[in-house]
Structure formats: structure tokens, C-alpha cells
C-alpha positions in Angstrom: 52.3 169.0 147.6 55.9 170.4 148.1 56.3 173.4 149.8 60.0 173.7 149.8 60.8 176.4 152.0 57.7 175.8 154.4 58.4 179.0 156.7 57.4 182.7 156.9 59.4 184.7 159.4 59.0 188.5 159.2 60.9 191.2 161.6 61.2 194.7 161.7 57.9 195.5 163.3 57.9 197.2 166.9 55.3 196.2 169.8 52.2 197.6 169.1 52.3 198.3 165.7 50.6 197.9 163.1 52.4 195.2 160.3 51.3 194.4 157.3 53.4 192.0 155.1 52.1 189.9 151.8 54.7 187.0 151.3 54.0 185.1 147.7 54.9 181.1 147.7 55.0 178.8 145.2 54.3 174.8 145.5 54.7 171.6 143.9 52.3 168.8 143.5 54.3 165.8 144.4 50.9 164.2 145.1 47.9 162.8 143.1 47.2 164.5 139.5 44.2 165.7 140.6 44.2 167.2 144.0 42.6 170.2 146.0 44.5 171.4 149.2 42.2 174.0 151.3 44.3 175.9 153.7 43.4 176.4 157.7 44.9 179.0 159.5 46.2 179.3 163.0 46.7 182.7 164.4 47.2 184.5 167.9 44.9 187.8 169.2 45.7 190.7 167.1 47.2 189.5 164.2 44.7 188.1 161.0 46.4 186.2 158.3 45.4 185.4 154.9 46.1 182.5 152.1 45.2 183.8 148.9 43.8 181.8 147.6 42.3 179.4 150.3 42.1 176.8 148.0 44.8 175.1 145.7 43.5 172.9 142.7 46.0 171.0 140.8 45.2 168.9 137.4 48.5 167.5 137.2 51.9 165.5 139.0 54.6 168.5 139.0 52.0 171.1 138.7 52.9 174.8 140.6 50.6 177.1 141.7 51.5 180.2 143.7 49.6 181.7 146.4 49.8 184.7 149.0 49.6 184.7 152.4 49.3 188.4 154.1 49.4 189.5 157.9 47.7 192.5 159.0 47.7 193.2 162.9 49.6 194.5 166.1 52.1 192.5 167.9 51.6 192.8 171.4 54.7 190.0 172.5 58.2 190.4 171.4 57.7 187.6 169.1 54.3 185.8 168.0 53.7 182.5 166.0 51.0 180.9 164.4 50.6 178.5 161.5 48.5 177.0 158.1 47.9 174.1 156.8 47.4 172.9 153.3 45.5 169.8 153.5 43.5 167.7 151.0 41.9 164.8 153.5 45.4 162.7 152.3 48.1 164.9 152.8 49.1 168.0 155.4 51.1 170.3 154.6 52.5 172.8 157.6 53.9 176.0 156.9 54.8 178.0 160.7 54.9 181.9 160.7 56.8 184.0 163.2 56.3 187.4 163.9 58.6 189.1 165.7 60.0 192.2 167.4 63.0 193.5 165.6 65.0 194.5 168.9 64.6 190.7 169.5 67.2 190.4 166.0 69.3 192.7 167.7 69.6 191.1 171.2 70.0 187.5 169.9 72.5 188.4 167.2 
């Protein structure tokens, strides 16, 4: 599976509030024809995330699906990460997500 562009950053949230963001991806199987990926996710306190669906099943080499992955929660940290993994028992895929505080764009640009 190819993921291309493997990260989700999303900003303009403030501490404490509540965020809610759907990003849509699309991938690429660059692996076996016939191949399921589930994915796992890896989140912090306070925030819930989402892969839509949780389970990828492609029937052929160069196939793309699209899924969704949506964030729901309240960061309590001027930035928060967490993670998912496509995996099929053969392959891993890593996708990282950061959540952050958009006064944190501000000071570091």
C-alpha cells in the first residue's frame, strides 16, 4: 500500500475546545493483488479518531481505495499527536497525526 502523503496535521483549534475535522485519503496497492489492510489507531486522552472504513480490501496491483479518518475531542496541550496503522500481517503502513494549537503557528512562524 502507498500512502503518498502519510501525514494529517490540523491547526486552528484553541486549548480546550472542541475540534472536529474529517480528512479524506486515498491509497495505492503497491502490494499483493489481493490484500486487506485493517487499521489501528493510536490516540492521546481527549481526542477519539476514526478510519472509515477500518478495513481496506484490494482485488488488484494499482488498485485505490479512499478512506476517512475524523477527530472529534478537546486538546488539552498546545500540540497533541497520535498515530494509525494500516497493516495486513506483511506490510505496515504509518500515517502520524498532529493536533495542534493555532497560537503555536503563530509563535513558530
Amino acid at each position: 500500500m502507498n500512502e503518498g502523503f502519510q501525514s494529517i496535521l490540523t491547526n486552528g483549534c484553541t486549548v480546550n475546545t472542541v475540534i472536529s475535522r474529517v480528512f479524506t485519503r486515498t491509497v495505492t496497492n503497491v502490494g499483493l493483488p489481493n490484500s486487506s489492510y485493517k487499521a489501528t489507531v493510536t490516540t492521546v486522552k481527549g481526542i477519539e479518531i476514526n478510519v472509515i472504513p477500518d478495513v481496506l480490501s484490494f482485488t488488484s496491483l494499482g488498485q485505490k481505495l479512499s478512506f476517512q479518518v475524523r477527530i472529534l475531542g478537546k486538546l488539552t496541550e498546545s500540540m497533541q499527536t497520535a498515530s494509525f496503522v494500516w497493516d495486513d500481517s506483511n506490510f505496515q503502513v504509518r500515517s502520524p497525526i498532529v493536533v495542534f494549537h493555532y497560537k503555536l503557528v503563530q509563535y513558530l512562524g
